[in-house]
N, C-alpha and C positions, 0 to 999 in steps of 0.2 A: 589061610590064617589071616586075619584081620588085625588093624592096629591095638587094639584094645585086648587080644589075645597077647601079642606079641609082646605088650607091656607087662603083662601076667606073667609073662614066664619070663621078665628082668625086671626082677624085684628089690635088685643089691642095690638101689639107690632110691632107696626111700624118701619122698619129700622132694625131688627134685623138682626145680624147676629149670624147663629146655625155652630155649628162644631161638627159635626157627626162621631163617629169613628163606623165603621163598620166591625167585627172580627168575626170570627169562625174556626171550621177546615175544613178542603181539601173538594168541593166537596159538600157543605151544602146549597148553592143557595145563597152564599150572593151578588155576580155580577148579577146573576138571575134579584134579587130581586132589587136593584139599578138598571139595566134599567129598570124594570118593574117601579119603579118609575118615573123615568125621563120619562117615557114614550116610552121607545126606542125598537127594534125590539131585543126579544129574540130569535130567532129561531138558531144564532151560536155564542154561550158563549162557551168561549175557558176558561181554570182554569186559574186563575189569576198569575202569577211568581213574580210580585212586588205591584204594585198597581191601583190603578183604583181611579179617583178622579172626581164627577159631583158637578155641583152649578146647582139647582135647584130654577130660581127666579119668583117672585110672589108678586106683593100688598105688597113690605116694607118687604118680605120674604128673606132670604138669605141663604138657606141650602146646605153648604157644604158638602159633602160626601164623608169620606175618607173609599175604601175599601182596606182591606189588603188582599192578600192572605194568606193561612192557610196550607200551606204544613207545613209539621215538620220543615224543614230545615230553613222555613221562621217568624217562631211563636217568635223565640229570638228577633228578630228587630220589634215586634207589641210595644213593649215600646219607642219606639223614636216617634211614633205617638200618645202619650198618653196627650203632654202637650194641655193645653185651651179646653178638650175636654168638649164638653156641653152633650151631651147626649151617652152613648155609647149599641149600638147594639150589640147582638152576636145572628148570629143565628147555629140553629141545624138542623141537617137533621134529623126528628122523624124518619123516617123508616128506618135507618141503627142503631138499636139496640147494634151493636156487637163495636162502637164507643160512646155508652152514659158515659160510667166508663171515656175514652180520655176526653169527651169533657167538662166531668165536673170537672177534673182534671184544664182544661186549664181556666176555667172559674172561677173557684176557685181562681188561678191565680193571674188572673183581680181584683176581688174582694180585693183581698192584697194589692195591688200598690198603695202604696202613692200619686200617680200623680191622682188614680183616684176615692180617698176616697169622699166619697158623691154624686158622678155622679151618676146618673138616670141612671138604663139600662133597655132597654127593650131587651128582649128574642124572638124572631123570633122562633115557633114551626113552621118550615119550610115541606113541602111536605104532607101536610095533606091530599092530593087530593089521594095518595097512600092507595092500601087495606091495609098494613103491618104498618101504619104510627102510633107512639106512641099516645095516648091523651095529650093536654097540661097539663092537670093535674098531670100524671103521671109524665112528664118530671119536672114541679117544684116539687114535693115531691123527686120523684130522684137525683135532683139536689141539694135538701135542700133550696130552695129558701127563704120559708119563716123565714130562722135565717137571714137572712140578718136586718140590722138594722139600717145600717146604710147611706140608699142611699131607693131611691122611686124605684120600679121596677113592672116588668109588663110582664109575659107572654101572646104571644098571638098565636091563632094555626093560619098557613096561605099556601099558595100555592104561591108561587112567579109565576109560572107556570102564572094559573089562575089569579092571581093578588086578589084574597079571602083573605081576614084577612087583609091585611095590610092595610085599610084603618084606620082600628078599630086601631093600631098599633101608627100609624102617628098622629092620634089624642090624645092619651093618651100622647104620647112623646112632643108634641106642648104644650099640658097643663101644663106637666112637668117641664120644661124647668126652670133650675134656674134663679132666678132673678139676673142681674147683675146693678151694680150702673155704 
């Protein structure tokens, strides 16, 4: 089931508009994974230098999608993109092992930022389709996921490739979604 599916059958929030921050490091599928969404042809993702922005609309849906790139040089200016965020993504590449210490570092981070105390995150266990690819389990225990306490969150293992997991993803986050007045 597709994201545009999945909006169809969560309808209770008509007119909404989501604002997506979409963060990881260098290299971990999060454009991938955005036009996988959007439905768009992945066969030539170039790494991202600044950012990448889709609206995704649907039945009273409004999913903004802001992706940053994750190079080091570019990680200091993911906080300019932090205000009105509704839901924030980060994903991980599981099968590059020798960046989980980096990426939990960086995601720690996140978790500290005033701008983004209480937001929802879901965790993209991205490249799951790989033999070498971590479990998602393993990546929340390594990451310390479950001290978190202060915000709803949600691992989930997926393929941006295949487009596998992230439907499971999109729906958890739709649910999520804080109420606003």
């Amino acid at each position: 089931m597709g994201l545009l599916a999945l909006l169809r059958k969560l309808k209770s929030q008509p007119d909404k508009d989501v604002r997506l921050l979409l963060l990881g490091l260098d290299n971990a599928g999060k454009t991938t994974l955005l036009k996988k969404l959007a439905s768009e042809d992945i066969s030539h993702i170039t790494p991202t230098q600044g950012f990448n922005i889709k609206t995704v609309q649907s039945e009273g849906f409004r999913l903004n999608v802001w992706d940053i790139g994750g190079q080091r040089k570019i990680r200091p200016y993911w906080k300019n993109y932090f205000e009105n965020t509704d839901v924030l993504i980060y994903v991980i590449d599981s099968s590059d092992k020798k960046r989980f210490e980096e990426t939990g570092e960086e995601l720690f981070e996140l978790m500290e930022e005033e701008k983004l105390n209480g937001v929802p995150l879901l965790v993209f266990a991205n490249k799951q389709d790989l033999l070498n690819a971590a479990e998602a389990s393993q990546i929340a225990n390594g990451l310390n996921l479950h001290a978190l306490r202060d915000r709803k969150w949600q691992i989930c293992p997926c393929s941006a490739m295949t487009g596998e997991g992230i439907d499971v993803g999109v729906s958890w986050m739709l649910k999520s979604l804080p109420k606003k007045k």
